[in-house]
C-alpha positions as CSV (number, residue, x, y, z in Angstrom):
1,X,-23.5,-22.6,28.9
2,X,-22.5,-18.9,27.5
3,X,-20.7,-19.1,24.6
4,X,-18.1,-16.3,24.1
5,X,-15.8,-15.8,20.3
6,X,-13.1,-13.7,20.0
7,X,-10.8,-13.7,17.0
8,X,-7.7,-11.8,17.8
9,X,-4.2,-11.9,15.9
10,X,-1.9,-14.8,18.1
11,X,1.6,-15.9,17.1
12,X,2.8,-19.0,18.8
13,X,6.5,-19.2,19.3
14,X,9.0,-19.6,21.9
15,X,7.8,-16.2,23.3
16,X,4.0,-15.7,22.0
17,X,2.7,-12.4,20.9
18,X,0.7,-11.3,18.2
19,X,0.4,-10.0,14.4
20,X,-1.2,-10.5,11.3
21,X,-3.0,-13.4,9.9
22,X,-0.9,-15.5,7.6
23,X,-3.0,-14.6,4.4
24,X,-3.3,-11.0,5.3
25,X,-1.5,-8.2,3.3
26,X,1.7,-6.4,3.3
27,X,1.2,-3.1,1.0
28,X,3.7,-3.5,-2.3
29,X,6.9,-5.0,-3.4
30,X,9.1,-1.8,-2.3
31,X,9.7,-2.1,1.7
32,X,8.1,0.9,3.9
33,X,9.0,1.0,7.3
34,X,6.8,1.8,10.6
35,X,4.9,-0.2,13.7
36,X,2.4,-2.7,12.8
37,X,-1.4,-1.6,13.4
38,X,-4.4,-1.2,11.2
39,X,-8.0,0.1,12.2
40,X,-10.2,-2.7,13.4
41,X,-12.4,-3.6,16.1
42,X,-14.7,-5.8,18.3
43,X,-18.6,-6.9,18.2
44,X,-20.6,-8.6,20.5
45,X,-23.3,-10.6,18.8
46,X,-26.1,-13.2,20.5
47,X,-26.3,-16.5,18.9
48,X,-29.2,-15.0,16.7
49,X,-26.2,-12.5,15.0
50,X,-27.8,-9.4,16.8
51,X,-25.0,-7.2,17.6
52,X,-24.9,-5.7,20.7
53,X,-22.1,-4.6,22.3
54,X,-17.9,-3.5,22.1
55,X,-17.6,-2.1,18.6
56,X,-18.9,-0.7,15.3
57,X,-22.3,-1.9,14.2
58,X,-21.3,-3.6,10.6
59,X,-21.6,-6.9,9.3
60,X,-17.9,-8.6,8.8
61,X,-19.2,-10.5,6.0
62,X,-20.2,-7.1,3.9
63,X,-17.4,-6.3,1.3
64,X,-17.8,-3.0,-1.1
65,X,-18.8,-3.5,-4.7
66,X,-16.2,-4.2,-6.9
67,X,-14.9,-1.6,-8.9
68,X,-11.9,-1.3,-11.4
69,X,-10.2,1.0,-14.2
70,X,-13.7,0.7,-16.3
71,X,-14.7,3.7,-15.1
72,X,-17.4,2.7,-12.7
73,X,-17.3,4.7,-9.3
74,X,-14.7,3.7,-6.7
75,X,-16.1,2.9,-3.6
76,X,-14.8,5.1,-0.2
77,X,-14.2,1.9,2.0
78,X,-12.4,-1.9,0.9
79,X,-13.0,-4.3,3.4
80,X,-9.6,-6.1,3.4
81,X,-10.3,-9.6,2.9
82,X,-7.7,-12.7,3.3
83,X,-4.8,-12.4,1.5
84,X,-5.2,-8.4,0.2
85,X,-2.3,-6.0,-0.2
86,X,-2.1,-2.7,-0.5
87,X,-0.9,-3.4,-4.0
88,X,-3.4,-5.2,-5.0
89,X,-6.3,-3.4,-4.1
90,X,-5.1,-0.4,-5.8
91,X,-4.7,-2.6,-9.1
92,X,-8.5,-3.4,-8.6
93,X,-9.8,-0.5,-7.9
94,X,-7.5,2.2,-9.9
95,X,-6.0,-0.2,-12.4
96,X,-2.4,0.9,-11.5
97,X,-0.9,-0.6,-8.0
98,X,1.7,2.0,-7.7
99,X,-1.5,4.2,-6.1
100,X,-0.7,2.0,-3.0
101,X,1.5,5.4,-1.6
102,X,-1.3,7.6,-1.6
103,X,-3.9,5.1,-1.0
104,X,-1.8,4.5,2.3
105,X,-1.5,8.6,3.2
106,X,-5.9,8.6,3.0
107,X,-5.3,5.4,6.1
108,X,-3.3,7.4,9.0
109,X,-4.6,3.9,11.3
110,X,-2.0,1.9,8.9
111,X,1.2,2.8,10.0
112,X,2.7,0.2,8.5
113,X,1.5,-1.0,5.0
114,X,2.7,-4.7,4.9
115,X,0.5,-5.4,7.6
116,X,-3.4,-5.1,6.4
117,X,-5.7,-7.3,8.3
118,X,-9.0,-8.8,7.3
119,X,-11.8,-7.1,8.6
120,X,-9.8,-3.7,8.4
121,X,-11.4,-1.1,6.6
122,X,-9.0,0.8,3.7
123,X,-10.1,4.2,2.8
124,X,-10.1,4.7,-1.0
125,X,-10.0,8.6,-1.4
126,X,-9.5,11.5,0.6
127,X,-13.2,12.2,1.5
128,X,-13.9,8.9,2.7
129,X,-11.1,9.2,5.3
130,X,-12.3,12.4,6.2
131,X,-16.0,10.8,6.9
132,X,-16.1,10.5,11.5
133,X,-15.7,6.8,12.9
134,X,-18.7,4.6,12.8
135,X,-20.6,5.0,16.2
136,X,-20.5,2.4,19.1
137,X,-23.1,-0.5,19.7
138,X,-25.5,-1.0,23.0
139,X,-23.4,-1.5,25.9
140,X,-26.2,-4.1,27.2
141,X,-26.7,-7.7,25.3
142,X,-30.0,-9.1,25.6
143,X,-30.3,-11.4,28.4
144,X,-30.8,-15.7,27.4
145,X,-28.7,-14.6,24.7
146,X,-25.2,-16.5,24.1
147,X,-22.4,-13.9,23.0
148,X,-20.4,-13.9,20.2
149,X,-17.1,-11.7,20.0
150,X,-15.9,-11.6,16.2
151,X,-13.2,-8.8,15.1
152,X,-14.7,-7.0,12.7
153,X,-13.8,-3.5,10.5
154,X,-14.1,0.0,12.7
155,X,-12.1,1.3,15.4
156,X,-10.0,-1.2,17.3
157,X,-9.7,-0.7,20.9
158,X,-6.3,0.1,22.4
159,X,-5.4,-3.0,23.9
160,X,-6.1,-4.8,19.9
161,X,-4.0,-2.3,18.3
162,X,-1.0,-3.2,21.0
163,X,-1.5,-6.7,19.8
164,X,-0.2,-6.4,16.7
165,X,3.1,-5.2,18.2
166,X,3.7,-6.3,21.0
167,X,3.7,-10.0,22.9
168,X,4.4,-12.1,26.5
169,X,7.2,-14.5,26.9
170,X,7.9,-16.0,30.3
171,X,11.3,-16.6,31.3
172,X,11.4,-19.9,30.3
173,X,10.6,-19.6,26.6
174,X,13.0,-16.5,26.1
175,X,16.1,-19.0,27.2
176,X,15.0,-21.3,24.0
177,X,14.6,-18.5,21.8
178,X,17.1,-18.5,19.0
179,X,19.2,-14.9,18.5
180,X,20.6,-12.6,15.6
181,X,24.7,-13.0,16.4
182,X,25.9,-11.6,12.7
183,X,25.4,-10.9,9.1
184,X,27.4,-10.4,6.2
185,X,26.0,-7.3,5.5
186,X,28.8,-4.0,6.7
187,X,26.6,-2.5,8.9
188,X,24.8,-2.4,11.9
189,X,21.1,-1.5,11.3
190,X,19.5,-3.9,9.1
191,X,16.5,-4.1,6.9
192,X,14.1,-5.8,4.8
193,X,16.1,-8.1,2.0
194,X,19.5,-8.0,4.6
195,X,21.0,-11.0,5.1
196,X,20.9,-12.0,9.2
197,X,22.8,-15.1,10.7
198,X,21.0,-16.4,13.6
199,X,22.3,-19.0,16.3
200,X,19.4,-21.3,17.7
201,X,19.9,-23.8,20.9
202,X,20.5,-27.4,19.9
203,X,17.3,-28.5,21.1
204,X,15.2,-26.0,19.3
205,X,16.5,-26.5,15.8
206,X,15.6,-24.1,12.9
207,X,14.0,-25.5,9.6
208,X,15.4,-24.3,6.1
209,X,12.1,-22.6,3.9
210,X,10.3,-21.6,7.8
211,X,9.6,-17.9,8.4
212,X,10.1,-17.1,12.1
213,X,9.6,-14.2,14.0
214,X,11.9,-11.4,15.3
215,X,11.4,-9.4,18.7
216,X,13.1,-7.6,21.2
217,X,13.0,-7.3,24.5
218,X,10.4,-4.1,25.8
219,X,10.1,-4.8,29.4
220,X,10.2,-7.1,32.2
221,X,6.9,-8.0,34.3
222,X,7.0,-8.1,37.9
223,X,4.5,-9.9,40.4
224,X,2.9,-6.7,42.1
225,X,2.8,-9.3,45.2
226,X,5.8,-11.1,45.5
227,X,7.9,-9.1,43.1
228,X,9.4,-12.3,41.2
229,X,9.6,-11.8,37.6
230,X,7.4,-13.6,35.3
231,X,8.1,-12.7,32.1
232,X,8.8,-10.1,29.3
233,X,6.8,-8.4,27.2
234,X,8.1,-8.2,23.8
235,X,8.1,-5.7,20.7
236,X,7.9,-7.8,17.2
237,X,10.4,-6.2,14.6
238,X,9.6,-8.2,11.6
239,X,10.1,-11.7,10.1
240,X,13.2,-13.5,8.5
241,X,13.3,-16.5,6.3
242,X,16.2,-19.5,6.7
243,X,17.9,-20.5,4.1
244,X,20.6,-22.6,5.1
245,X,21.8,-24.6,7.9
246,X,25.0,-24.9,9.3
247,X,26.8,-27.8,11.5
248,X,27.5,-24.9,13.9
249,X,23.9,-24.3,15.0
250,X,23.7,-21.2,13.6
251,X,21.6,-20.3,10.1
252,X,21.7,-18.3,7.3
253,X,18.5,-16.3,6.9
254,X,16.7,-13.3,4.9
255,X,15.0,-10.6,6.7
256,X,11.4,-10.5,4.4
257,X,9.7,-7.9,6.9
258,X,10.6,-4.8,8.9
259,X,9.2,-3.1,10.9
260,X,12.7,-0.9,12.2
261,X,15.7,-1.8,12.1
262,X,16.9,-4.9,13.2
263,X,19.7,-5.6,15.2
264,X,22.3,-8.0,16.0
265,X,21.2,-9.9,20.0
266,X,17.5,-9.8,18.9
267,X,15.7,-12.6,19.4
268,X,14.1,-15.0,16.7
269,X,10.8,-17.3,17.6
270,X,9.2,-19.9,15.5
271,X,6.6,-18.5,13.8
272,X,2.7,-19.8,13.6
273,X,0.5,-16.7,12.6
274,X,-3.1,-17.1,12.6
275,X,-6.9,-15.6,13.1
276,X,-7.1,-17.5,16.4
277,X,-10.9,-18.3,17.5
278,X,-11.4,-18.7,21.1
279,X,-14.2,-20.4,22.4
280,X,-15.5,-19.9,26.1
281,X,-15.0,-23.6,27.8
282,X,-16.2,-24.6,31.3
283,X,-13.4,-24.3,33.6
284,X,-12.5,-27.3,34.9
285,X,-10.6,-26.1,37.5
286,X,-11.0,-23.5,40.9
287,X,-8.1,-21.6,40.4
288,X,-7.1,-18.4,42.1
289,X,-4.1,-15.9,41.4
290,X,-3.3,-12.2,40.7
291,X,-3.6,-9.9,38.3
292,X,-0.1,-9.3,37.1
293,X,-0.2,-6.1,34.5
294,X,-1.2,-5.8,31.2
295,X,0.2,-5.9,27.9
296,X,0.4,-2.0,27.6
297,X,2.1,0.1,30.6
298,X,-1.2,0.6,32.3
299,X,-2.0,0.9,35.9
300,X,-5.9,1.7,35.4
301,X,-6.6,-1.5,33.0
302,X,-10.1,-0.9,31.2
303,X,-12.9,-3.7,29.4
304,X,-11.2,-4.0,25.7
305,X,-7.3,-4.4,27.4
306,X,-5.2,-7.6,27.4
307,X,-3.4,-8.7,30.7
308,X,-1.6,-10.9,32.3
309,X,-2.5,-13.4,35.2
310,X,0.1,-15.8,37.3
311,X,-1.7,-18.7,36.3
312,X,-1.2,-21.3,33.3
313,X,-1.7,-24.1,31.9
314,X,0.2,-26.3,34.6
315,X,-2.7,-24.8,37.1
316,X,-5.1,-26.0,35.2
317,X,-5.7,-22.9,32.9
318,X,-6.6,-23.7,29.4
319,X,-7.6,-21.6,26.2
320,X,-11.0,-20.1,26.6
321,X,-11.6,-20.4,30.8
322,X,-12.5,-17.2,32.0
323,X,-11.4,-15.5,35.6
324,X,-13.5,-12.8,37.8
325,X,-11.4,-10.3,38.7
326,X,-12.9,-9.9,42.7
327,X,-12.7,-7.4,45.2
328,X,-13.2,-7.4,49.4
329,X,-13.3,-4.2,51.4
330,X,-14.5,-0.7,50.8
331,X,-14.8,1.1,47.4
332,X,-14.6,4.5,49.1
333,X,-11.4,6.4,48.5
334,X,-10.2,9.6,50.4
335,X,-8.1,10.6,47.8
336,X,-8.9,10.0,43.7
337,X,-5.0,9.2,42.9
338,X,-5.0,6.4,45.3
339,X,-5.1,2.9,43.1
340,X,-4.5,0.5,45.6
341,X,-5.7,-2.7,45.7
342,X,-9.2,-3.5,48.1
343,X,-8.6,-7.0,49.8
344,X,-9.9,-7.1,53.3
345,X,-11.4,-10.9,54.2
346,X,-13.8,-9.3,56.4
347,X,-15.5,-8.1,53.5
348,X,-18.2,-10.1,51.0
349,X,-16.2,-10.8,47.3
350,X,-17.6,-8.3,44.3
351,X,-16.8,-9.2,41.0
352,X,-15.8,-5.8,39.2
353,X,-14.9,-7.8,35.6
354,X,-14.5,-11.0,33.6
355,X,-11.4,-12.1,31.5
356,X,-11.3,-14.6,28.4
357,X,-8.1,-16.4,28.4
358,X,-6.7,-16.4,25.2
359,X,-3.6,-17.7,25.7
360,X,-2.4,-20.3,28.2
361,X,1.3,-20.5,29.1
362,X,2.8,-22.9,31.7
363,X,2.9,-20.8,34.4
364,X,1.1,-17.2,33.3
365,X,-2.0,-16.7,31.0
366,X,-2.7,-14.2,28.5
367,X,-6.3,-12.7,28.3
368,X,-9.0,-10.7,27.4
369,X,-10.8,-8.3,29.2
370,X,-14.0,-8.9,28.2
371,X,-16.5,-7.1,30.3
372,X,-15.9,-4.9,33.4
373,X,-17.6,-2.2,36.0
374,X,-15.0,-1.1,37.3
375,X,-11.6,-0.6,36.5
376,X,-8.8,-3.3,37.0
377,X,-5.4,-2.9,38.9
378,X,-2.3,-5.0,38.4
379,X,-2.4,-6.7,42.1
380,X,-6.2,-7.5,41.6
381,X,-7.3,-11.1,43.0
382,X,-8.9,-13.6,40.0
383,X,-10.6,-16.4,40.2
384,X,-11.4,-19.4,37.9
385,X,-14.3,-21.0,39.2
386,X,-15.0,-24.7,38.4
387,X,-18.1,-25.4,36.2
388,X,-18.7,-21.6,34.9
């Protein structure tokens, strides 16, 4: 059987989405403010570790020579590693952390400098962010080969870099999804080190010491068939901390991350932030459902792209299945801005790409886009076929 890894930034919670690992960096003590997202990227490699496709050819293990104020030569790339800050590479490398400012102005891809990922690549001067992106890998891996998709350094593709802001919640988990209602702070923008009450349902208790994370509501996703909605997709704010209970359900935490303001309604989810490594499983199941839309506002949905599909884990879906996105009828079009859908039964099935689920809800499934031919379209027909 094909093998298939993808490491991709997950956060489980009442409404999953996705950030940094829990060891990865923020940038220094004093609180900067901007969207989550970092360079990074994707490589395909066989089982032998011979890369060969979706991302910059470079070996995730490789780290730069250390360096430090001892007046050795500073190296134009750090490989961020688990646990790095912004702060701390600068005290490696330049013996004075308070470089992390201009250390962050050579990394335009860092838009926010708490959140540093391993694997990311942090330019050290100004030349070495002026040096062009590292160049793509074969498109074509060698055949008896299994794959092996690891996130690596380099450029990220879009859909990765939308992962570290945004996330799915079906309707469901939104409801038990606890809520900012007040704060003793005077105003009504606040920030990292505020002080944010937050009421949480009865049944989903908060713990005192647990970080959890904050999101709001983006948008909601629609069935392109049957035009029920299935969920939301969410934009992650930043993080608090409780630190006390109340009888009332409602607790006393700290915000310790921002990423913009935070307001009073926003919602607060438990908080599990992890590298997660999927493996590709057998499917166990024949399933077959839609294409619903994907995690960005897309209606032409490329290879590298995270969607939606309409079926979860109570259909059978689990963690590492993977769907065919199939086609019927004629892939002739009159005009080039028509984007509908081809279904006609009359016509044989062609499979136009391939999707990794990384993430199996109860009724919807969050996944990957691993390989395609052709572009996908919300509407699209999957299918999950038992024993591949």
């Amino acid at each position: 059987m094909r093998k298939t890894f993808i490491v991709l930034a997950a956060l489980a919670m009442p409404g999953a989405a996705w950030a940094q690992e829990a060891g990865g960096g923020g940038a220094a003590p004093p609180a900067a403010a901007g969207g989550g997202g970092a360079r990074g990227g994707f490589v395909v490699t066989d089982e032998d570790d011979q890369q060969s496709v979706y991302g910059a050819e470079q070996d995730d293990e490789t780290s730069p020579a250390e360096a430090g104020s001892n007046g050795r030569a500073v190296p134009p790339v750090h490989v961020v590693r688990k646990g790095d800050t912004l702060w701390d590479i600068c005290k490696q490398y330049f013996g004075n952390p308070w470089q992390w400012p201009k250390v962050w102005s050579y990394n335009p891809g860092i838009t926010n400098p708490h959140w540093i990922f391993p694997g990311d690549q942090v330019h050290l001067t100004s030349a070495s962010a002026e040096m062009p992106a590292v160049a793509d890998a074969p498109a074509v891996a060698p055949k008896g080969k299994h794959q092996r998709i690891a996130r690596i350094g380099g450029q990220l593709g879009p859909g990765g870099n939308a992962m570290r802001e945004l996330g799915f919640v079906e309707e469901g988990e939104l409801k038990a999804a606890a809520t900012i209602v007040g704060s003793r702070e005077e105003k009504m923008l606040l920030a990292t080190n505020d002080q944010a009450y937050v009421e949480y349902p009865n049944d989903r208790p908060l713990h005192v010491g647990e970080r959890y994370t904050v999101y709001k509501i983006e948008r909601e996703v629609h069935h392109p068939v049957t035009h029920a909605r299935v969920g939301y997709v969410v934009l992650i704010m930043g993080e608090v901390q409780v630190d006390q209970i109340t009888q009332g359900a409602i607790a006393r935490s700290t915000i310790v991350d921002s990423n913009s303001a935070i307001e009073r309604g926003y919602r607060v989810g438990a908080l599990a932030r992890r590298w997660k490594n999927i493996e590709a499983r057998k499917n166990g199941q024949q399933v077959e459902g839609y294409v619903v839309s994907a995690l960005r506002p897309l209606d032409i949905i490329d290879s590298e792209e995270i969607i939606f599909v309409d079926k979860g884990s109570r259909d059978g879906v689990a963690d590492g299945n993977r769907f065919f996105v199939v086609r019927r009828g004629d892939g002739y079009k009159k005009l080039l801005t028509d984007e509908t859908v081809s279904d006609d039964p009359r016509y044989p099935k062609e499979v136009v790409a391939e999707v990794l689920v990384i993430e199996a809800h109860d009724h919807t499934s969050v996944g990957y886009v691993s390989r395609s031919n052709k572009e996908v379209h919300p509407g699209d027909r999957v299918e999950m076929r038992r024993g591949y």
